[in-house]
FIKE-325764 format. One line per field, with one value per residue: residue number from 1; residue in one letter; x, y, z of N, C-alpha, C, O, CB in turn. Coordinates in steps of 0.02 Angstrom, whole numbers. Glycine has a CB too. Layout:
tise	c(NUM_...)
tiba	c(A_...)
n_east	c(X_...)
n_north	c(Y_...)
n_up	c(Z_...)
ca_east	c(X_...)
ca_north	c(Y_...)
ca_up	c(Z_...)
c_east	c(X_...)
c_north	c(Y_...)
c_up	c(Z_...)
o_east	c(X_...)
o_north	c(Y_...)
o_up	c(Z_...)
cb_east	c(X_...)
cb_north	c(Y_...)
cb_up	c(Z_...)
This chain:
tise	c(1_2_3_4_5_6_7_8_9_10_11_12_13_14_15_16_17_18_19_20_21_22_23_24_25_26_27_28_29_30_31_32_33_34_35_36_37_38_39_40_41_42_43_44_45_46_47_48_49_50_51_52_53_54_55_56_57_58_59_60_61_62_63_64_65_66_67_68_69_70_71_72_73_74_75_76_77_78_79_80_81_82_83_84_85_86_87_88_89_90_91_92_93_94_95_96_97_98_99_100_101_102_103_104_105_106_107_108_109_110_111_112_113_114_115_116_117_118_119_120_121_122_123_124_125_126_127_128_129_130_131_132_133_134_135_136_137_138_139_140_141_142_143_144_145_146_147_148_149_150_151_152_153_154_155_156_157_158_159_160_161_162_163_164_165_166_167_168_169_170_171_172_173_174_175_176_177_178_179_180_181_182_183_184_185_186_187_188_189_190_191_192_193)
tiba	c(X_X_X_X_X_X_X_X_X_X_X_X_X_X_X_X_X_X_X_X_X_X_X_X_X_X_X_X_X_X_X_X_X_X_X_X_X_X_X_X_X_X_X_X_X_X_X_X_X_X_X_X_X_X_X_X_X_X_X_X_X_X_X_X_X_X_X_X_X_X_X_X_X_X_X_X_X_X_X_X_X_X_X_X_X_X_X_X_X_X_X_X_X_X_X_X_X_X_X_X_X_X_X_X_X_X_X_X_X_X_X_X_X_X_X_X_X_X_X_X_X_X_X_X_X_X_X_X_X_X_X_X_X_X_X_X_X_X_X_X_X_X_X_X_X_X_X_X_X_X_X_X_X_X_X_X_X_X_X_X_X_X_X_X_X_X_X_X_X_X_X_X_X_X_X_X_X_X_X_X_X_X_X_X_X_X_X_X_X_X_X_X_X)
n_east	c(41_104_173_80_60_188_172_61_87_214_119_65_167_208_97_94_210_205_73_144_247_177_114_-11_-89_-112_-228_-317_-328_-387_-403_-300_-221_-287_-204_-94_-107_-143_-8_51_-24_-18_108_173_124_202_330_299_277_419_507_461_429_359_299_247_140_47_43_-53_-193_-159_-144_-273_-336_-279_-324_-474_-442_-432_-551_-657_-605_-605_-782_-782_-754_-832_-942_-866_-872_-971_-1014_-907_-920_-1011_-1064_-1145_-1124_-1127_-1063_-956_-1005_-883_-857_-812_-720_-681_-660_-579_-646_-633_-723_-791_-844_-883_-821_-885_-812_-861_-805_-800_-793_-774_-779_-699_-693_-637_-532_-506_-548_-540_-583_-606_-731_-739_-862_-908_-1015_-1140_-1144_-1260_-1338_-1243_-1252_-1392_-1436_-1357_-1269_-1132_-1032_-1149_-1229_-1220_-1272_-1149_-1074_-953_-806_-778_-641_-561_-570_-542_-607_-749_-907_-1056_-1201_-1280_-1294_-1283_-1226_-1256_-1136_-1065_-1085_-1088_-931_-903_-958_-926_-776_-765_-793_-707_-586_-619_-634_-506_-424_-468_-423_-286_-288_-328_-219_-89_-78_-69_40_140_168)
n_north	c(-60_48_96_141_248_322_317_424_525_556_599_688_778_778_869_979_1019_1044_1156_1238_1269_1289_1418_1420_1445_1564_1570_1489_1475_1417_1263_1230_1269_1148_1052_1075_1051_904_853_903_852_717_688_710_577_500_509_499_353_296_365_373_271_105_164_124_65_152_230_182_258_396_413_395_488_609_563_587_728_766_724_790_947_950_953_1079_1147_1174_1214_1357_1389_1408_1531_1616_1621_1746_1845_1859_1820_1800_1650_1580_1415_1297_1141_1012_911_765_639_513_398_252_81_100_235_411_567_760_891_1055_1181_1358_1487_1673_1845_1946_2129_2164_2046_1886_1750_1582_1448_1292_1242_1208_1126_964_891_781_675_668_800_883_856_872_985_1088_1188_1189_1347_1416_1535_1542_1556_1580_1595_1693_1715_1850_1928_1830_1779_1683_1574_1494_1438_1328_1320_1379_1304_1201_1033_864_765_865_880_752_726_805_744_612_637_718_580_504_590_593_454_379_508_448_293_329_395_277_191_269_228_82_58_148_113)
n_up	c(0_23_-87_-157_-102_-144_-259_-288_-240_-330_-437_-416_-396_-519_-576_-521_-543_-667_-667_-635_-714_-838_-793_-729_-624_-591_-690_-614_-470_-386_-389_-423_-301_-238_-289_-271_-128_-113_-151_-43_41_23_-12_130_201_123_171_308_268_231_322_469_619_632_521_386_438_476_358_303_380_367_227_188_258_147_27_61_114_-36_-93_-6_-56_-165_-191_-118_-211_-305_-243_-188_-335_-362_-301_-305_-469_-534_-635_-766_-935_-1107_-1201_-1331_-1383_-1401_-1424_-1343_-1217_-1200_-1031_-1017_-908_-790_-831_-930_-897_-940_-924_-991_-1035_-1057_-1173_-1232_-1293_-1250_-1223_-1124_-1034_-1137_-1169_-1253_-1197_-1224_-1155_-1064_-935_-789_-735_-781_-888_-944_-1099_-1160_-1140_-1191_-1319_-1357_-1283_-1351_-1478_-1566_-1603_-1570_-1471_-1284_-1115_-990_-806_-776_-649_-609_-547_-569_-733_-833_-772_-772_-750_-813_-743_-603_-466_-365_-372_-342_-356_-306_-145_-142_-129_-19_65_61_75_203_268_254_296_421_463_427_537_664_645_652_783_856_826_884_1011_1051_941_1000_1156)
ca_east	c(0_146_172_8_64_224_123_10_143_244_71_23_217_228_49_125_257_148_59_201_275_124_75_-95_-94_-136_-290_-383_-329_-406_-409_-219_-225_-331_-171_-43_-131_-136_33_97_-18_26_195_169_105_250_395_305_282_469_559_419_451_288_299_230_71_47_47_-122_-243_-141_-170_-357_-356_-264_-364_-542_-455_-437_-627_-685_-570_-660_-830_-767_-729_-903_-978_-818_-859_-1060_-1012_-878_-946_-1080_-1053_-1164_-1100_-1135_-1005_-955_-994_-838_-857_-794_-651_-700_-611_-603_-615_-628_-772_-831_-862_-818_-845_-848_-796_-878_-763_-816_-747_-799_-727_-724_-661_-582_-482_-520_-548_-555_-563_-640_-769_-707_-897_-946_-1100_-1169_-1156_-1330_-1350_-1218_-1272_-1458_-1441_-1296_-1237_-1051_-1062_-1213_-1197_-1263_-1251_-1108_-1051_-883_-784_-752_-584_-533_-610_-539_-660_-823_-981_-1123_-1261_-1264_-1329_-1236_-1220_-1259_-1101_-1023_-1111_-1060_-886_-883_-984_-860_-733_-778_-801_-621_-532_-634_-602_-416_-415_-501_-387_-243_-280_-311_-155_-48_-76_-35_126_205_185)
ca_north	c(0_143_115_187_330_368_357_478_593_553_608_763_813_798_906_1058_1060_1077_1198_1309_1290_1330_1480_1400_1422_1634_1589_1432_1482_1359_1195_1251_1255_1091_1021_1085_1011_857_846_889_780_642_683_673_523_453_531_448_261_296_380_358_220_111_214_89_48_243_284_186_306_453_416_393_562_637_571_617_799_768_739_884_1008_942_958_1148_1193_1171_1252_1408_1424_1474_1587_1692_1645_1800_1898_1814_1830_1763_1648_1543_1368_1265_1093_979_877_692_616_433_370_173_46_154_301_462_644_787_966_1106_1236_1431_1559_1732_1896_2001_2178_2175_1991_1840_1690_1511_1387_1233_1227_1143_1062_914_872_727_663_665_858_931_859_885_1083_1157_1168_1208_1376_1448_1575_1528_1613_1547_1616_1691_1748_1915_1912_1781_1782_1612_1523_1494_1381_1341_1324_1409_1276_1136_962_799_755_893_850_696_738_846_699_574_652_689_540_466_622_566_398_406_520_385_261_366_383_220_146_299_223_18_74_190_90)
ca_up	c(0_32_-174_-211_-75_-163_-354_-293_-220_-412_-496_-397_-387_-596_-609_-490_-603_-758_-647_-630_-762_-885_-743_-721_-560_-610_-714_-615_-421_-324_-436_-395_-229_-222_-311_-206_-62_-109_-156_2_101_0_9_217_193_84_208_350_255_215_385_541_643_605_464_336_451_472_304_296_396_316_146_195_259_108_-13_88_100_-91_-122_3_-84_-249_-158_-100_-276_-339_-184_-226_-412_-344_-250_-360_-542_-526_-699_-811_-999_-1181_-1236_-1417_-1380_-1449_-1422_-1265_-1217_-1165_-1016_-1007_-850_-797_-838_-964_-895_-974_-927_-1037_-1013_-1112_-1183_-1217_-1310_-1246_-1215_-1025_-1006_-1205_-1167_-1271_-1169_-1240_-1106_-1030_-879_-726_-743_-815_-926_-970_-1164_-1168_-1117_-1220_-1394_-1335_-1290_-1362_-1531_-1593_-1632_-1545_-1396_-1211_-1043_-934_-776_-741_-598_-645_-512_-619_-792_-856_-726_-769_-731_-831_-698_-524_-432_-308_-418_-344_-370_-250_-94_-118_-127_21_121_61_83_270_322_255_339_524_473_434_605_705_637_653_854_880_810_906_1062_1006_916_1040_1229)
c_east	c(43_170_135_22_102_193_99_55_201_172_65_95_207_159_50_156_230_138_95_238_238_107_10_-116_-130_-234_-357_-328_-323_-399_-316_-203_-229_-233_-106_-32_-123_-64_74_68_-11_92_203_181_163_305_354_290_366_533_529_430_381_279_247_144_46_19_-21_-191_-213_-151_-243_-383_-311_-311_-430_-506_-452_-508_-659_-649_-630_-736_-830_-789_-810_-940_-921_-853_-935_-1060_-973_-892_-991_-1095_-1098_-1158_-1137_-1073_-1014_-975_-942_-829_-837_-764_-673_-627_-629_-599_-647_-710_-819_-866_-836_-871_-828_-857_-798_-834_-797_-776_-779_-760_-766_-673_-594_-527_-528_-508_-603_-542_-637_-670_-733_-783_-923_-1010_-1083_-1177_-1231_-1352_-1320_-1239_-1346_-1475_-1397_-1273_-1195_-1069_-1097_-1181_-1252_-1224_-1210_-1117_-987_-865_-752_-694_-536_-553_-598_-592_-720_-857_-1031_-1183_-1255_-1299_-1308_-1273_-1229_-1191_-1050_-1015_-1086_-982_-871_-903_-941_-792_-727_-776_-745_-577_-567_-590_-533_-395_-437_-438_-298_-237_-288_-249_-96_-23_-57_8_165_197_233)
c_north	c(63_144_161_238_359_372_412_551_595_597_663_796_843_864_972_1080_1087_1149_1261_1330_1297_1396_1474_1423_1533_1611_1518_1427_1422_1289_1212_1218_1176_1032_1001_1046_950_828_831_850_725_626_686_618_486_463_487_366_278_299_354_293_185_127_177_62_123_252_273_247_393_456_409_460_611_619_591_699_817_783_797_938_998_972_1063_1198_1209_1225_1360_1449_1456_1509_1604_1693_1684_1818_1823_1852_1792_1738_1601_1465_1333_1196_1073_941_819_666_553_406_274_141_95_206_371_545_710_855_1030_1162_1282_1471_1628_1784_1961_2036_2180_2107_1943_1762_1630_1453_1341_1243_1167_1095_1042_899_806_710_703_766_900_911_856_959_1113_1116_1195_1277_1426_1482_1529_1552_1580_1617_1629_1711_1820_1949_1863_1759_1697_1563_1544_1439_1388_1349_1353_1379_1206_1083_919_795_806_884_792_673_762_791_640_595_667_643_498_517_580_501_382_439_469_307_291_372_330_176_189_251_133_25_93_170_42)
c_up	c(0_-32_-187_-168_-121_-246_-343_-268_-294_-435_-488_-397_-479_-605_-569_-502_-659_-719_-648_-672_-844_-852_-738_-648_-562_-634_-695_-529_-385_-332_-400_-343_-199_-225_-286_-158_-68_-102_-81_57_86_-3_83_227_174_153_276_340_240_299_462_545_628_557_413_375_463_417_265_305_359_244_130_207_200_45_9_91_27_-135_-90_-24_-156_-230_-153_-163_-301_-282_-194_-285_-405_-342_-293_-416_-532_-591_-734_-890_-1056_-1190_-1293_-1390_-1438_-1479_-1354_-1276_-1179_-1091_-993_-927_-852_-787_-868_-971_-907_-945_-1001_-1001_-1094_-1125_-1235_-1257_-1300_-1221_-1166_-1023_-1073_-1215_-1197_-1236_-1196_-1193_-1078_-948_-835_-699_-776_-843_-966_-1047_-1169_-1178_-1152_-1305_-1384_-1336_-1312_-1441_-1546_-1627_-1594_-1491_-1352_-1185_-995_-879_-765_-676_-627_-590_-561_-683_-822_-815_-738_-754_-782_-808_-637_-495_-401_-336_-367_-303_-309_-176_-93_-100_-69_62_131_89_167_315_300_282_425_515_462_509_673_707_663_749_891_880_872_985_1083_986_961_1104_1228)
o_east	c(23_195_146_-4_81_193_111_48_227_195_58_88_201_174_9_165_234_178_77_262_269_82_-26_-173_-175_-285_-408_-289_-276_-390_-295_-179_-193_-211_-75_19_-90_-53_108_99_0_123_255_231_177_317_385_290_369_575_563_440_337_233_197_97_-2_-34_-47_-226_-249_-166_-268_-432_-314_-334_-453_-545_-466_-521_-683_-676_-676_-748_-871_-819_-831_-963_-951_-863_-956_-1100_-1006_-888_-1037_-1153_-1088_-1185_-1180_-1025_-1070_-925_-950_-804_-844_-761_-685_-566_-678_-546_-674_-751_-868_-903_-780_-929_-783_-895_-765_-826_-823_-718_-816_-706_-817_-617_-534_-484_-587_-461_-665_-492_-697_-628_-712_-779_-964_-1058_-1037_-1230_-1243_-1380_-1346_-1241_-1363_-1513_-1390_-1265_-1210_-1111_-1069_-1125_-1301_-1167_-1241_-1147_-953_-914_-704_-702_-479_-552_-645_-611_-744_-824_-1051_-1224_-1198_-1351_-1330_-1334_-1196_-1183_-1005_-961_-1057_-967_-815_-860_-922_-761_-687_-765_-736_-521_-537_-536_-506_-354_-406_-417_-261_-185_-266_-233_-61_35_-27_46_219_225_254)
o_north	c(119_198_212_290_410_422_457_611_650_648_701_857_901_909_1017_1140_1141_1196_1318_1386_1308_1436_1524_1410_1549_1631_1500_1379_1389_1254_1192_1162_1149_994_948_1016_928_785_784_823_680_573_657_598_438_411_437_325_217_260_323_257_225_93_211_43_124_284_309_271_434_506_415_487_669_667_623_740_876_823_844_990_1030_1024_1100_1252_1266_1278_1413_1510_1508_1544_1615_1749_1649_1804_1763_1906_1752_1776_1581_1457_1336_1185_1114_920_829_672_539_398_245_165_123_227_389_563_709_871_1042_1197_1254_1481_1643_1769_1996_2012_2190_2110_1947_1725_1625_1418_1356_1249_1110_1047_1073_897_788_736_763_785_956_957_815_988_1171_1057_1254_1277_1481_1469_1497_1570_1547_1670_1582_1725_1828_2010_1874_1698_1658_1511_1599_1388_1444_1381_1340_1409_1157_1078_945_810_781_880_776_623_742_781_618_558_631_647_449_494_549_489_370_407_467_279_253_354_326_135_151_244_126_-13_66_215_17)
o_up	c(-18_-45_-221_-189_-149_-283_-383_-281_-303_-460_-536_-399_-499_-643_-584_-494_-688_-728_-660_-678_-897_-892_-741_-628_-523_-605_-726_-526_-362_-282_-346_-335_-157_-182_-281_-140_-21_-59_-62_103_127_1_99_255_210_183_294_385_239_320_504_496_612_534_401_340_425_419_223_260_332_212_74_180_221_13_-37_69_13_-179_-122_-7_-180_-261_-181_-168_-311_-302_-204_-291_-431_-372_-344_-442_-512_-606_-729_-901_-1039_-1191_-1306_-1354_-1499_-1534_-1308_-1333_-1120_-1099_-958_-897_-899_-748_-843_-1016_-889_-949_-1043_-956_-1145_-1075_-1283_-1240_-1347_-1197_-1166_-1014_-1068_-1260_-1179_-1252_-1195_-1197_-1076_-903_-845_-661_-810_-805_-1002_-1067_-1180_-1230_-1159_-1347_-1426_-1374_-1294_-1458_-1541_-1672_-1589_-1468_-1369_-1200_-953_-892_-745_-641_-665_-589_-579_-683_-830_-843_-722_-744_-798_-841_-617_-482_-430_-332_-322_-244_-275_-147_-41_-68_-52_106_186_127_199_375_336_295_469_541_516_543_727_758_693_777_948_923_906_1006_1136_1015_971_1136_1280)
cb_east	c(-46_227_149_-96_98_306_42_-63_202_257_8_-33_292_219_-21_145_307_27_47_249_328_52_80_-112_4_-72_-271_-393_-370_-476_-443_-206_-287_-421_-174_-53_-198_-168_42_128_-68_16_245_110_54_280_418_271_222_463_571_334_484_251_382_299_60_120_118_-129_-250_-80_-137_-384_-339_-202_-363_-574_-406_-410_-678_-684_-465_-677_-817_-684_-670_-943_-951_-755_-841_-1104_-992_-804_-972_-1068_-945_-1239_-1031_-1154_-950_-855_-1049_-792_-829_-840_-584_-698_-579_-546_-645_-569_-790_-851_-876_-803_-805_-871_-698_-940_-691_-807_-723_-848_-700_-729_-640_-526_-450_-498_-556_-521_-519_-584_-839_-663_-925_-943_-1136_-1224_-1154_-1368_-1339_-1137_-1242_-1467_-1446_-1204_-1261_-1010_-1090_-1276_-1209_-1284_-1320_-1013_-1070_-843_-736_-824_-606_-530_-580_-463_-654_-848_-1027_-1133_-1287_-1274_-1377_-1246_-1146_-1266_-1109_-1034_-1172_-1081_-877_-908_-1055_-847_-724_-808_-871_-583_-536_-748_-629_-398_-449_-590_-408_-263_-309_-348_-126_-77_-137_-59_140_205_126)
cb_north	c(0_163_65_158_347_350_318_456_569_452_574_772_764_710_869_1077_1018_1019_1180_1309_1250_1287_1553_1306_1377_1671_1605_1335_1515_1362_1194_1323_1293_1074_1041_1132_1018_843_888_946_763_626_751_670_521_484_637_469_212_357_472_373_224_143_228_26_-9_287_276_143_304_463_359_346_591_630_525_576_842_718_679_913_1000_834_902_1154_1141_1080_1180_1367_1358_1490_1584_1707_1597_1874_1929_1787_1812_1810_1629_1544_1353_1273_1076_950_920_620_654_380_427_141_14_145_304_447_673_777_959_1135_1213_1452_1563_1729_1924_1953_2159_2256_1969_1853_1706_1495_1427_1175_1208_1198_1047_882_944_729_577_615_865_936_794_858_1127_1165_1164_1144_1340_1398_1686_1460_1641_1522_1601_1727_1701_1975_1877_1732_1853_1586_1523_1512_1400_1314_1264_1480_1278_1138_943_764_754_945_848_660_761_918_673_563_695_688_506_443_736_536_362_480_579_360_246_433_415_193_154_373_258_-7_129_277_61)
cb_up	c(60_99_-224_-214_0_-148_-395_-237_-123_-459_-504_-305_-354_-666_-611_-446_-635_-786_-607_-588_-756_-896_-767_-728_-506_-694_-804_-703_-413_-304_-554_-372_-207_-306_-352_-172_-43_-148_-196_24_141_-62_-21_254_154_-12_215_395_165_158_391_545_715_629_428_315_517_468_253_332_492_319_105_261_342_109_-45_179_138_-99_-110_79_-100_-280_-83_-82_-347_-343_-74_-260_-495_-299_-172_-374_-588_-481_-735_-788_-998_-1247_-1192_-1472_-1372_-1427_-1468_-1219_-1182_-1252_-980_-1056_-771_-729_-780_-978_-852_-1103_-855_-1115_-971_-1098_-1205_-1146_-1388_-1215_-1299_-927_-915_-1188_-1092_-1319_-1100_-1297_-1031_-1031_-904_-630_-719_-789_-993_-943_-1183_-1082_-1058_-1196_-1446_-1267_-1231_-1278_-1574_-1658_-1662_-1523_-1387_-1178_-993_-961_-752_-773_-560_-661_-443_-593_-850_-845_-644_-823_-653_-856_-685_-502_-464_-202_-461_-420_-437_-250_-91_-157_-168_25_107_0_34_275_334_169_331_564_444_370_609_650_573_600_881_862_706_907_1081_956_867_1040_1267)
């Protein structure tokens, strides 16, 4: 199990480099942040399956609570982008970028071209729609009303209204930081007498 710590501290190290070294981290803030975070509590995690005495039974309940602060940060973001996308705009619909994920499930991410305060911004929504929904209401082409953050113009939303999908993130994610902490104080006291 302290493999899949140090992968995940390899995965989130290589995508803070991107981060920084594209300067993403200027025009999508918090997704940032989120990224950061993980990094370095997965990199906790790795340094104590590696140096802490115990270390390698440790690095269990820590990597339980790094990935649960992984899904409430995700959870956050959605609950975030409510609250500062305000400005509601016209933008180009462009098409969307599929992402595969496992047992055949795929998300897609709608991308925008519209222009705030004389700047041309072409970018991708940090949410997801359903096949079904984007070749149903939107055609390549056509304008519709996103939301931006007008603090941050590259960030937008299409709907202003807390997903499913976030809640469940924030609830999940909850209850693998307790549980990770739970675990985490039970073992302290078994290891170290």
């Amino acid at each position: 199990m302290p493999v899949i710590v140090h992968i995940f501290t390899v995965l989130f190290a290589i995508l803070c480099f991107m981060i920084i070294k594209k300067k993403r981290y200027k025009e999508t803030p918090f997704i940032c942040f989120i990224m950061f975070v993980s990094f370095i509590s997965f990199g906790t995690a790795s340094l104590i399956a590696l140096f802490a005495p115990y270390g390698e039974i440790l690095s269990y309940p820590c990597m339980i609570i790094a990935l649960g602060l992984l899904l409430f940060l995700v959870g956050v973001n959605d609950l975030y982008s409510i609250f500062r996308c305000t400005e509601r705009i016209e933008g180009i619909y462009c098409g969307y970028n599929t992402y595969y994920g496992s047992h055949g499930v795929h998300s897609y991410a709608p991308v925008f071209e519209y222009t705030y305060d004389g700047v041309l911004y072409h970018e991708q929504t940090a949410q997801t729609v359903s096949h079904r929904r984007l070749t149903k209401n939107m055609t390549e082409g056509n304008r519709y009303s996103i939301y931006i953050n007008p603090k941050c113009p590259s960030v937008y939303i299409l709907f202003r209204r807390l997903r499913a999908s976030g809640v469940i993130c924030l609830m999940i994610g909850a209850a693998f930081m307790g549980a990770g902490a739970v675990i985490l104080y039970a073992l302290f006291p078994v290891l170290f007498n």
